[in-house]
C-alpha positions in Angstrom: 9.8 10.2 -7.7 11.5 10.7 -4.5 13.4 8.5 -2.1 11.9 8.3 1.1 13.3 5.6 3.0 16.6 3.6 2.6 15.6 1.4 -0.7 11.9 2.6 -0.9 10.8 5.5 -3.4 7.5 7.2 -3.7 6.1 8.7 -6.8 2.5 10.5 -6.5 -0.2 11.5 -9.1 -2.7 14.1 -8.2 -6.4 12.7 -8.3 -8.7 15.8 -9.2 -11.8 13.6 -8.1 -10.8 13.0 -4.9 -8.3 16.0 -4.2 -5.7 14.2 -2.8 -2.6 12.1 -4.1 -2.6 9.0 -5.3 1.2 7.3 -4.5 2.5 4.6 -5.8 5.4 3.1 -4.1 8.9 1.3 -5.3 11.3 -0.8 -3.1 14.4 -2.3 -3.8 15.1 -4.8 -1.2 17.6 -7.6 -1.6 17.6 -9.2 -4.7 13.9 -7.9 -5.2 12.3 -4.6 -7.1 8.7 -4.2 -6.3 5.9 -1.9 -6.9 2.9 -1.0 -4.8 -0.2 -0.1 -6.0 1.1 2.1 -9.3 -0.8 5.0 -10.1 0.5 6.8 -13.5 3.7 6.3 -14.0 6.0 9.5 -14.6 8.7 9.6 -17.4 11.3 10.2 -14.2 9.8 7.0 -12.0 10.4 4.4 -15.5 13.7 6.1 -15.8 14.5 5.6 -12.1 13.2 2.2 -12.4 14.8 0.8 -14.8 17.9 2.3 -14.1 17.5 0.1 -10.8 17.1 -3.3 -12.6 13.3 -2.9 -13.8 10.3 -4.6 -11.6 10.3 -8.3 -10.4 6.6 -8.0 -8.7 3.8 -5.6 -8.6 1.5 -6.2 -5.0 -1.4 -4.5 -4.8 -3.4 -4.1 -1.8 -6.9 -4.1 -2.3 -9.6 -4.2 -5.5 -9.4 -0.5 -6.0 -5.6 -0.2 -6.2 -5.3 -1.8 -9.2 -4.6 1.8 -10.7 -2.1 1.6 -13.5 -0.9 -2.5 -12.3 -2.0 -3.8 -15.8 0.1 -1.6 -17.8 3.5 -1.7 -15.8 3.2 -5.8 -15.9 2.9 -5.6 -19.4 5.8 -2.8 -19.8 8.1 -4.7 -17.2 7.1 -8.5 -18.1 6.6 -9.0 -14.2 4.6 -11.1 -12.0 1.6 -9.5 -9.7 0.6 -10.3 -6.9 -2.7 -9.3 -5.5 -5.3 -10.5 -2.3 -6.7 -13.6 -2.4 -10.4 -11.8 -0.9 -10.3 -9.5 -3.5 -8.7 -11.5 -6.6 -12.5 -12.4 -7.8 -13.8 -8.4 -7.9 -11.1 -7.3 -10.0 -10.5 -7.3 -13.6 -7.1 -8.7 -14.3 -5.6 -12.6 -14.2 -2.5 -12.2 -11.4 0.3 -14.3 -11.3 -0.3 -15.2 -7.7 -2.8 -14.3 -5.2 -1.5 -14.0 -1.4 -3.0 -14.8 2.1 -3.2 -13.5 5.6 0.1 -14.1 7.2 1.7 -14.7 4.0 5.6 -13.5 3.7 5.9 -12.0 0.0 8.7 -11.2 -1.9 10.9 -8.5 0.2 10.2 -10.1 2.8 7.0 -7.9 3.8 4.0 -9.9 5.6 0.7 -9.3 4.1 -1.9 -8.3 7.0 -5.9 -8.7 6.4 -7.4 -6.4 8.0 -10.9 -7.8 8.8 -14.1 -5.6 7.6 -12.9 -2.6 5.1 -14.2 -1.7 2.3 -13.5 -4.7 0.1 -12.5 -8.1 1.9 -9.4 -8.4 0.8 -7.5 -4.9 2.1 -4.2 -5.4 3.2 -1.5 -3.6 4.6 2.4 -5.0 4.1 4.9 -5.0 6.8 8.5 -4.5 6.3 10.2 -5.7 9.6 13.8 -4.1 8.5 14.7 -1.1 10.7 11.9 0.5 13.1 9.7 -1.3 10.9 7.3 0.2 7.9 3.7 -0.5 7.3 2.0 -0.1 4.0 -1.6 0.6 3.4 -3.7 0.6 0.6 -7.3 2.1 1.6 -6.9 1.2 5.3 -5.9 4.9 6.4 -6.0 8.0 4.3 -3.2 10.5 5.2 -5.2 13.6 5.0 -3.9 16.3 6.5 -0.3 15.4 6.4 1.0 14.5 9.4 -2.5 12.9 10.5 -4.1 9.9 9.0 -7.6 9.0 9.3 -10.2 6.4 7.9 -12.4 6.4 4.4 -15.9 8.4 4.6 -18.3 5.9 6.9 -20.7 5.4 4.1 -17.4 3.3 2.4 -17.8 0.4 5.2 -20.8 -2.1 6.1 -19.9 -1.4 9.8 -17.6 1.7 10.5 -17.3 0.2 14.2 -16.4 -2.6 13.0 -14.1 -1.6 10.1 -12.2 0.7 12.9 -11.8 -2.5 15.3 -10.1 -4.6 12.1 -7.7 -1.7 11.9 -6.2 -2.1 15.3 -4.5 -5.1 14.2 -1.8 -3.2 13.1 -1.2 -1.9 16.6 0.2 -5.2 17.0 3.4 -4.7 14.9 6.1 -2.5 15.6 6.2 0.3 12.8 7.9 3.9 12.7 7.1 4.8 8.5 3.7 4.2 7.9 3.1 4.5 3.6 -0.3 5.3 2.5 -1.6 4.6 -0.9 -3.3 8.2 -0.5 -2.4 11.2 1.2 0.8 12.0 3.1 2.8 9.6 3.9 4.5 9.7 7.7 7.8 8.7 7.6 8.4 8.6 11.5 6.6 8.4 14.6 3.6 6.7 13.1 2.6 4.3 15.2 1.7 6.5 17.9 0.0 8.9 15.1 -2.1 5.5 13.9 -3.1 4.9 17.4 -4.5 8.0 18.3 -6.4 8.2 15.1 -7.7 4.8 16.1 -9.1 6.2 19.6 -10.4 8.9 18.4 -12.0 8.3 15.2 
């Protein structure tokens, strides 16, 4: 696990399957210790973790995020959080589902993002600083430094699935966080709108 951000950690777990990383992330902001979309935990993240307070809230972003969620609710005895368009496709009872537009605990906004793999993907915006968005599925950061979309056959509509994502063009972000891949930890709006236009 490594700090990345002021308050914000990353830890990663290596997916042979796909061949990239899956990352889970952990923010300590205010009062409030969250997780984001936990893959396996390592011995050095729960250590880390609970040296920081333990977790308050687990968010997840989408229905195939879920990852290791379960298990660190039941080892931290924390509430989770997941999308309201996705709650019914996944197999776990959360504490609270969340909204479009909703402000969640950390004081990140939750951001639909209209026609992506499942109905419910969301990306989290953390207004503090130059901003930081958080995506689960949304964009893969593959190869680092560049970030790009899931394989067409993912999406109904890849048109339409790439004109939901230019909502976030709308927010004022310099860290984008990716559930998989390579994080960009500045400059990434500009990186996110290229991809966008080119893609």
């Amino acid at each position: 696990m490594k700090a990345i951000l002021p308050g914000i950690w990353q830890w990663s777990w290596f997916s042979e399957e796909k061949q990239i990383d899956f990352n889970g992330l952990f923010l300590s902001i205010g009062e409030h210790k969250i997780i984001v979309d936990p893959p396996p935990m390592t011995a050095e993240a729960t250590t880390l973790i609970r040296r920081q307070g333990g977790i308050d809230y687990i968010v997840i972003t989408n229905r195939d995020h879920v990852r290791e969620a379960i298990a660190c609710q039941a080892e931290f005895h924390c509430q989770l959080h997941v999308p309201e368009g996705d709650a019914s496709q996944m197999d776990l009872t959360p504490t609270k589902t969340f909204k479009d537009g909703e402000l969640l605990a950390g004081g990140m906004w939750a951001i639909r993002l209209k026609d992506q793999k499942s109905p419910g993907e969301c990306a989290l915006f953390i207004p503090q600083g130059k901003g930081i968005m958080i995506v689960g599925d949304a964009l893969i950061g593959k190869p680092a430094g560049s970030v790009g979309m899931l394989p067409a056959e993912k999406y109904a509509d890849v048109s339409k699935a790439k004109d939901g994502l230019t909502r976030l063009l709308k927010y004022q972000f310099d860290s984008l966080l990716v559930g998989d891949g390579a994080s960009i930890l500045s400059g990434a709006k500009s990186v996110v709108e290229s991809a966008l236009v080119t893609v």
